[in-house]
N, CA and C atoms as a LAMMPS dump frame, in Angstrom:
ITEM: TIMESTEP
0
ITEM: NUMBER OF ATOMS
387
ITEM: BOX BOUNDS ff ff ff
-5.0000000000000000e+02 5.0000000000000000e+02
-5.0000000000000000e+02 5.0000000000000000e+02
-5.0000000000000000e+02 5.0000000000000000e+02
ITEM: ATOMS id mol type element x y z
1 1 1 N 0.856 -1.179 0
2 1 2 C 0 0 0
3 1 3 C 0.892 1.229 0
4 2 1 N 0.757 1.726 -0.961
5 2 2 C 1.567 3.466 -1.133
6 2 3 C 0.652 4.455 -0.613
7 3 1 N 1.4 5.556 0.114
8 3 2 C 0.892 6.394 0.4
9 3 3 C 1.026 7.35 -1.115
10 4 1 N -0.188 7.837 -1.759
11 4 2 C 0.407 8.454 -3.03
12 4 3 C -1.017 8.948 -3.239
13 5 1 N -0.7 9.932 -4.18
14 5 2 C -2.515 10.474 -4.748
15 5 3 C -2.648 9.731 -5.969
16 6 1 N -3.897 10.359 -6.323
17 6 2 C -4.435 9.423 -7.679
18 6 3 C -3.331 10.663 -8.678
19 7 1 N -3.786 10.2 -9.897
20 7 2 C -2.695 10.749 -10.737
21 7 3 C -3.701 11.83 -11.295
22 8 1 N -2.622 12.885 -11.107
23 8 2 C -3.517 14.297 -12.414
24 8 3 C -2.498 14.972 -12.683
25 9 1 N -2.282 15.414 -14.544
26 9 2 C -1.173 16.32 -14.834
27 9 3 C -1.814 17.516 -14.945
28 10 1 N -2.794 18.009 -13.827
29 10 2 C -2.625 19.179 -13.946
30 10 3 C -1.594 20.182 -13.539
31 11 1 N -1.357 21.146 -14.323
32 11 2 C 0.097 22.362 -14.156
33 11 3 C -0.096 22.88 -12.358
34 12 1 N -1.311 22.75 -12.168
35 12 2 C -1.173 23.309 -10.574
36 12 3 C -0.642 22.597 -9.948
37 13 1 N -0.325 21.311 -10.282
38 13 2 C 0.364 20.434 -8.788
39 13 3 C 1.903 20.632 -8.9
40 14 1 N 2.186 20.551 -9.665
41 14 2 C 3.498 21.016 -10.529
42 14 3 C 4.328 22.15 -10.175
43 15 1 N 3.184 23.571 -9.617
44 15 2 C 4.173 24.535 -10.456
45 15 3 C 5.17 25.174 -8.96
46 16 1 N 4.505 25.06 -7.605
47 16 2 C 5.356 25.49 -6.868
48 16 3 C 5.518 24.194 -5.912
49 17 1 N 5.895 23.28 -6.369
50 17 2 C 6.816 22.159 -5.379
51 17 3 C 6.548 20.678 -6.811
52 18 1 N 7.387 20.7 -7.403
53 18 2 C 7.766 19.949 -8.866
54 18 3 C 8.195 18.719 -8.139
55 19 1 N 9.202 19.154 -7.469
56 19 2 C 10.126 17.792 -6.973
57 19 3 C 9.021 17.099 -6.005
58 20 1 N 8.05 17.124 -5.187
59 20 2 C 7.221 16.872 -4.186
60 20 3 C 6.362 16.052 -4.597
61 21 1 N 5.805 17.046 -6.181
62 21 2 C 4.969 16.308 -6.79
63 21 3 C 5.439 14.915 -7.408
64 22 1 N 6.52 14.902 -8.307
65 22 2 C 7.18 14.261 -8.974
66 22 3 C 7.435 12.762 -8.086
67 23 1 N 7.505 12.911 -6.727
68 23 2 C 8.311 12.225 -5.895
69 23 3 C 6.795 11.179 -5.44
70 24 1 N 5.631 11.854 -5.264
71 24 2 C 4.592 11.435 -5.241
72 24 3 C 3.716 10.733 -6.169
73 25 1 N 3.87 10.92 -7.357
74 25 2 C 3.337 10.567 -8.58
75 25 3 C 4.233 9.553 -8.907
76 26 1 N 5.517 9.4 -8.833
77 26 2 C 6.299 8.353 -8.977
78 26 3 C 5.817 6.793 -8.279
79 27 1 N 5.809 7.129 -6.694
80 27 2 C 4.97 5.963 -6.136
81 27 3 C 3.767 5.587 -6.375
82 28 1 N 3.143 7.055 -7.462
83 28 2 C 1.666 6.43 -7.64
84 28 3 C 1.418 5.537 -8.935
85 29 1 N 2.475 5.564 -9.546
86 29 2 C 2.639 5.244 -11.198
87 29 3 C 3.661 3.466 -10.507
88 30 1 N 3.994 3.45 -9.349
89 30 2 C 4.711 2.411 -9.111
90 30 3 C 3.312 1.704 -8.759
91 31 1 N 2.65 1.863 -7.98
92 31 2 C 0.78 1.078 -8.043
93 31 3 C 0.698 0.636 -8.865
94 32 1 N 0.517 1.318 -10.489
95 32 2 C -0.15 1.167 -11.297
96 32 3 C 1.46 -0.423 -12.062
97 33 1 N 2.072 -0.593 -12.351
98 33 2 C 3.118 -1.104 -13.039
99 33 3 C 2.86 -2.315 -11.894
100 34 1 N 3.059 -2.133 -10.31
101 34 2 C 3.349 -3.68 -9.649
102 34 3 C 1.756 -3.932 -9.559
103 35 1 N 0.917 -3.268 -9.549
104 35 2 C -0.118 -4.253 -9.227
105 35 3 C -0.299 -5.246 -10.62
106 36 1 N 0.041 -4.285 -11.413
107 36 2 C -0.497 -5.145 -13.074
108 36 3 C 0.742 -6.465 -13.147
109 37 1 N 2.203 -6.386 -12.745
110 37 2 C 3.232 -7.438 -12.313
111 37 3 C 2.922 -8.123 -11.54
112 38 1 N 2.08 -7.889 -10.6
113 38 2 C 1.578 -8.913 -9.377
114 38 3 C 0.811 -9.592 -9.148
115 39 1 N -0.35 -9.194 -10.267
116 39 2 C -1.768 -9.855 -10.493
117 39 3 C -1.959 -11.041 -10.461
118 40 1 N -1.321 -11.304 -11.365
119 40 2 C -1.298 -13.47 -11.604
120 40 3 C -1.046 -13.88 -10.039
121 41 1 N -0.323 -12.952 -9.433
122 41 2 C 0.06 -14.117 -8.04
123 41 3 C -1.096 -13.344 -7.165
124 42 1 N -1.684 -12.635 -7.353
125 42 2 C -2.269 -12.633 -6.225
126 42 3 C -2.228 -11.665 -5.366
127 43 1 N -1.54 -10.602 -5.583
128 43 2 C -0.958 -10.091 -4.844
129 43 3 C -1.159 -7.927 -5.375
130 44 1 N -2.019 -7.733 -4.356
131 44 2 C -2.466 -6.253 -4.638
132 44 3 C -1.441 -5.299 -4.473
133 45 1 N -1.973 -4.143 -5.26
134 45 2 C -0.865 -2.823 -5.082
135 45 3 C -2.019 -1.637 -5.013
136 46 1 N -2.13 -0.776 -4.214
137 46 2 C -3.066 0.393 -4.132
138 46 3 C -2.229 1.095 -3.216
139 47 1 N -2.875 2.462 -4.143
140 47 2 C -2.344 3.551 -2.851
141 47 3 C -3.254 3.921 -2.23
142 48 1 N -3.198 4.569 -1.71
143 48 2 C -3.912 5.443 -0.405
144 48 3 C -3.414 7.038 -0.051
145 49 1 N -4.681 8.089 0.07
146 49 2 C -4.744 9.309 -0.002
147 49 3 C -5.091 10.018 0.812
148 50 1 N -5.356 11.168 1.923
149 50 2 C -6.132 11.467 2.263
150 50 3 C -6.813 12.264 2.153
151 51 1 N -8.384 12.669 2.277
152 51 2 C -9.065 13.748 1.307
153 51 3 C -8.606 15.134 1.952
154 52 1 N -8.319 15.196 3.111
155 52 2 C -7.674 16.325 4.127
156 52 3 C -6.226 15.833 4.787
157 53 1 N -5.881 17.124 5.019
158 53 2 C -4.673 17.246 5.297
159 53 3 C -4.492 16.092 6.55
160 54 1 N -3.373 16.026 7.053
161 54 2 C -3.333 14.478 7.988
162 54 3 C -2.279 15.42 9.075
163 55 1 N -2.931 15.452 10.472
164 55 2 C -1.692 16.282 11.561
165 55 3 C -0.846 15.532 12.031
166 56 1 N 0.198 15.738 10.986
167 56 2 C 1.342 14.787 11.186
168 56 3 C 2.99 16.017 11.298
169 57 1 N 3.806 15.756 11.729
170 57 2 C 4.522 16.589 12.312
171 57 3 C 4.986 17.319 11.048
172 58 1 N 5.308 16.784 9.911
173 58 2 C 5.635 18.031 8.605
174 58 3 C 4.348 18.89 8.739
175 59 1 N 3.383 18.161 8.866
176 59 2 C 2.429 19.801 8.805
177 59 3 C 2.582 20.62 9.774
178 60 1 N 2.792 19.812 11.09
179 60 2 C 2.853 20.832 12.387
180 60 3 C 4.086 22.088 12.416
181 61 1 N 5.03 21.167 11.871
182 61 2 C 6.716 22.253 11.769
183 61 3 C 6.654 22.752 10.404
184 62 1 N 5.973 22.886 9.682
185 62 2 C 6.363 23.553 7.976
186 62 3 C 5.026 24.109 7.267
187 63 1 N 3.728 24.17 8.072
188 63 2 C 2.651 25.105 7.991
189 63 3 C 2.044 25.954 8.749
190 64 1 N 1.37 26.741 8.635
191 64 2 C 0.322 27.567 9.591
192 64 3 C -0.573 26.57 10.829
193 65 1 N -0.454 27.173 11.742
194 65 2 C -1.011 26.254 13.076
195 65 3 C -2.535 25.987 12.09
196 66 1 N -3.359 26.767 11.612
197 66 2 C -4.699 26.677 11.062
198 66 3 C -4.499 25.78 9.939
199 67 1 N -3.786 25.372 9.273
200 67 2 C -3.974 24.05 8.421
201 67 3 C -3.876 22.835 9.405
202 68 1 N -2.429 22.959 10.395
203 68 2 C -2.784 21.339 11.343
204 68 3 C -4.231 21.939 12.359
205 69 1 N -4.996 22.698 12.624
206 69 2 C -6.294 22.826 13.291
207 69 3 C -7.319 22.139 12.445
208 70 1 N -6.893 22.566 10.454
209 70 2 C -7.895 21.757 9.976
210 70 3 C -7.727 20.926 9.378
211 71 1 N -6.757 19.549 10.255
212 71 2 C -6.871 18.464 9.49
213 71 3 C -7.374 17.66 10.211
214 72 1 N -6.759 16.198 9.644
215 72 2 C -7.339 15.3 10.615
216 72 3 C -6.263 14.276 11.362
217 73 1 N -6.477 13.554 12.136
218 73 2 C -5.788 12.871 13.114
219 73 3 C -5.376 11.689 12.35
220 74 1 N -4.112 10.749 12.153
221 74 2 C -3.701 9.751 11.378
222 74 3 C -4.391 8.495 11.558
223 75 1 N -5.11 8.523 12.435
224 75 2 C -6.035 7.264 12.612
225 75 3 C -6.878 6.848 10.992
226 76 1 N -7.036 8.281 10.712
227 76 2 C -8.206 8.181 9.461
228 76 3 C -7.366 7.218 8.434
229 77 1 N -6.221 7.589 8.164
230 77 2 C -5.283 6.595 7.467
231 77 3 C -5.522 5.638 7.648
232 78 1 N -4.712 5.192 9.074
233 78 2 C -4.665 3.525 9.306
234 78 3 C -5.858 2.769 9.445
235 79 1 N -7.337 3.683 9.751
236 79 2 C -8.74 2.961 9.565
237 79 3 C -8.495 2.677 8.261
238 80 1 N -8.606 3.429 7.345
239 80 2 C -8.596 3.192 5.855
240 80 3 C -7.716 2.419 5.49
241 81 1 N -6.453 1.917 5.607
242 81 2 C -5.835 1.175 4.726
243 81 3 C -5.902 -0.497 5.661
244 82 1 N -6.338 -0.367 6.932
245 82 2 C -6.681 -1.827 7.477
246 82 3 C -7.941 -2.299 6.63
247 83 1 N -9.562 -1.508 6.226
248 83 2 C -10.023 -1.974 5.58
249 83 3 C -9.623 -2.414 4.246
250 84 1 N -8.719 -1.583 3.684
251 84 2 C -8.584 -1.811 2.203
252 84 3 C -7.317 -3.209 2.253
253 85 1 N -6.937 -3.539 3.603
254 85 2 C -5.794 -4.723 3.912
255 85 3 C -7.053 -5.953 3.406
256 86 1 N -7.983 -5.718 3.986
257 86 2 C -9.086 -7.255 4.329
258 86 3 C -9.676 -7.333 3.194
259 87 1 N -9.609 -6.419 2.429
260 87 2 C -10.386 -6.925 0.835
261 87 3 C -9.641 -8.032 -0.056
262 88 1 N -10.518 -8.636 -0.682
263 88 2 C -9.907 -9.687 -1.7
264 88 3 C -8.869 -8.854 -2.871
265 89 1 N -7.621 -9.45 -2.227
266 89 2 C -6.187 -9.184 -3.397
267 89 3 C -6.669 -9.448 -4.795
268 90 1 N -7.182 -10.467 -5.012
269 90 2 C -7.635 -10.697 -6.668
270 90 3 C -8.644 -9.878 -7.173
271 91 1 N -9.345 -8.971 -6.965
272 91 2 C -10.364 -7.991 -6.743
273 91 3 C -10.574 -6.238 -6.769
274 92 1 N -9.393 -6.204 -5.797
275 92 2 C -8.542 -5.042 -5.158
276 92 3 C -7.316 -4.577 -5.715
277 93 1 N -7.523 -4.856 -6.572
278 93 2 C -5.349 -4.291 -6.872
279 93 3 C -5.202 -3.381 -7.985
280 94 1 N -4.664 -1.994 -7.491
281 94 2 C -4.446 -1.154 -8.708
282 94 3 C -5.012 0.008 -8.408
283 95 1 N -5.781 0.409 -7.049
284 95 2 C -6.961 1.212 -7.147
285 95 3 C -6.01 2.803 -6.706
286 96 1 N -6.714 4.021 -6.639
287 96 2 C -5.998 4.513 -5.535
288 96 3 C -7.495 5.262 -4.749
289 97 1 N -7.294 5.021 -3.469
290 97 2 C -7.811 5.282 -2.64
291 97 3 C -8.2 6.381 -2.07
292 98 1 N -9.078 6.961 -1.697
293 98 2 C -9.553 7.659 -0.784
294 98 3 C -9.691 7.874 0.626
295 99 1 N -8.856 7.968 2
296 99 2 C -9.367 7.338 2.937
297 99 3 C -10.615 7.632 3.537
298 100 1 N -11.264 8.76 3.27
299 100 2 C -12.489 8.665 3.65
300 100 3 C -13.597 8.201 2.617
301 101 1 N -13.18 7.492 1.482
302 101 2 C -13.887 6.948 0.643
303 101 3 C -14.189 5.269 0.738
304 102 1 N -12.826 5.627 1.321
305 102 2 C -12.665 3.763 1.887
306 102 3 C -13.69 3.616 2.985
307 103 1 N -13.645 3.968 4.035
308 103 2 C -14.313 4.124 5.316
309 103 3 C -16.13 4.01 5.069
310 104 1 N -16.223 5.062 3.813
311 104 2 C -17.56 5.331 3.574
312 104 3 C -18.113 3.902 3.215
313 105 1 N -17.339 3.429 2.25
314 105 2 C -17.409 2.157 1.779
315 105 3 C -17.703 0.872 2.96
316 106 1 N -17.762 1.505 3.981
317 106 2 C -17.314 0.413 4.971
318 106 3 C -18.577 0.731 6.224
319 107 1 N -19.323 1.746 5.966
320 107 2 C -20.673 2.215 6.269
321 107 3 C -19.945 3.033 7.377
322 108 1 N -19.075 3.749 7.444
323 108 2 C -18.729 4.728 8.283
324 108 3 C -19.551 6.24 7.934
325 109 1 N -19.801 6.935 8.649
326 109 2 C -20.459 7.987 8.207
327 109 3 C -20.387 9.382 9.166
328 110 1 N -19.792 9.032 10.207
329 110 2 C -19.359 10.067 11.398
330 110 3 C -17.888 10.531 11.044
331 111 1 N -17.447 11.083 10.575
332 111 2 C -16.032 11.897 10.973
333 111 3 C -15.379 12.358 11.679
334 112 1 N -16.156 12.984 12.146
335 112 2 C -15.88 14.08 13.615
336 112 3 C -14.9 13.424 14.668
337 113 1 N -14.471 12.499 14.646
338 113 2 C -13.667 11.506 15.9
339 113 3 C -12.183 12.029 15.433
340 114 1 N -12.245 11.962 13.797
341 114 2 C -11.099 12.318 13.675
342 114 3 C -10.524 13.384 13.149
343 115 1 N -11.661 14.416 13.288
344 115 2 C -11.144 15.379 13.118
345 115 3 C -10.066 16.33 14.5
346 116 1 N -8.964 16.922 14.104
347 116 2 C -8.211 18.059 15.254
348 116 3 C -9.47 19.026 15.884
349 117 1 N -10.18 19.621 15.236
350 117 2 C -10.481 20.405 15.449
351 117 3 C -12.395 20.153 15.314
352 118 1 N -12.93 18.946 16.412
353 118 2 C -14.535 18.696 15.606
354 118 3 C -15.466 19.626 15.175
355 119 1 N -15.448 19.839 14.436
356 119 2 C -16.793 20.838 13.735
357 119 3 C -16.235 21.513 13.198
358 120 1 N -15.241 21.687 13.033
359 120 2 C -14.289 22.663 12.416
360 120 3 C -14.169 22.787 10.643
361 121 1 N -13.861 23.288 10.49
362 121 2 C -13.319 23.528 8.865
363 121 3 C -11.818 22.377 8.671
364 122 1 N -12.099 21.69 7.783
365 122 2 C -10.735 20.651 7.197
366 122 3 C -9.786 21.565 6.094
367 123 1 N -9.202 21.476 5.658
368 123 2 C -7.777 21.715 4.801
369 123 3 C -8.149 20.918 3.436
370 124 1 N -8.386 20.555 2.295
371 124 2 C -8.157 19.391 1.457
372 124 3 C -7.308 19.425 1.186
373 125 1 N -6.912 17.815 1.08
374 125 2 C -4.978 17.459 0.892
375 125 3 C -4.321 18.512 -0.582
376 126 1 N -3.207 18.331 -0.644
377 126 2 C -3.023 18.006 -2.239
378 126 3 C -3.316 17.31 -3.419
379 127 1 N -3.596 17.33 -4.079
380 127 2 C -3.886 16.503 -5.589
381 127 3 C -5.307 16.151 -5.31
382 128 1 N -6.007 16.875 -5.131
383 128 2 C -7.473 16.662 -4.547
384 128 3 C -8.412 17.803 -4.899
385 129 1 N -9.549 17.516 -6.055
386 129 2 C -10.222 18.781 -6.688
387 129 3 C -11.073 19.12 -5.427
């Protein structure tokens, strides 16, 4: 499971952090190549995204306190990629993920647990319309 966004060449992701993007899209284009190498055996490749920012210490030391206020807590991750662990590999492989798309999928429908800030306003990640 890669942490990576879905793929878009739009010029905005690009134009002020190239290398970031580049570095990200690389692992997401590595999904797409091993899951299709891995298939016959069995064996899944998906990434995983999050639709909001995630308060993880690069955001805390290298943004505005009000983006880590509006994200969310890393749990939302690891909920999301344990469900997307238990799905059938022959089925599952190749996708890229959403973590609150995953979750939804999974009849989750409350957020608020993991949000920093509950009721608050969220951040949306990068590479995310």
């Amino acid at each position: 499971l890669n942490l990576s966004p879905p793929l878009s060449m739009q010029a905005k992701w690009f134009k002020d952090h190239t290398a970031y993007t580049i570095s990200k899209y690389g692992m997401s284009m590595c999904t797409l190549g091993m899951a299709a190498e891995f298939a016959d055996r069995g064996v899944a490749v998906n990434s995983l995204w999050p639709r909001t920012t995630i308060a993880t210490a690069a955001i805390e030391f290298n943004f505005p306190e009000a983006i880590l206020k509006a994200s969310r807590h890393p749990a939302i991750v690891a909920d999301a990629a344990h469900a997307i662990f238990r799905r059938d590999s022959r089925l599952h492989t190749g996708n890229f993920y959403i973590d609150e798309a995953v979750l939804q999928a999974e009849g989750i429908s409350d957020f608020s647990p993991y949000a920093v800030t509950p009721g608050g306003r969220l951040y949306t990640d990068l590479f995310l319309e």
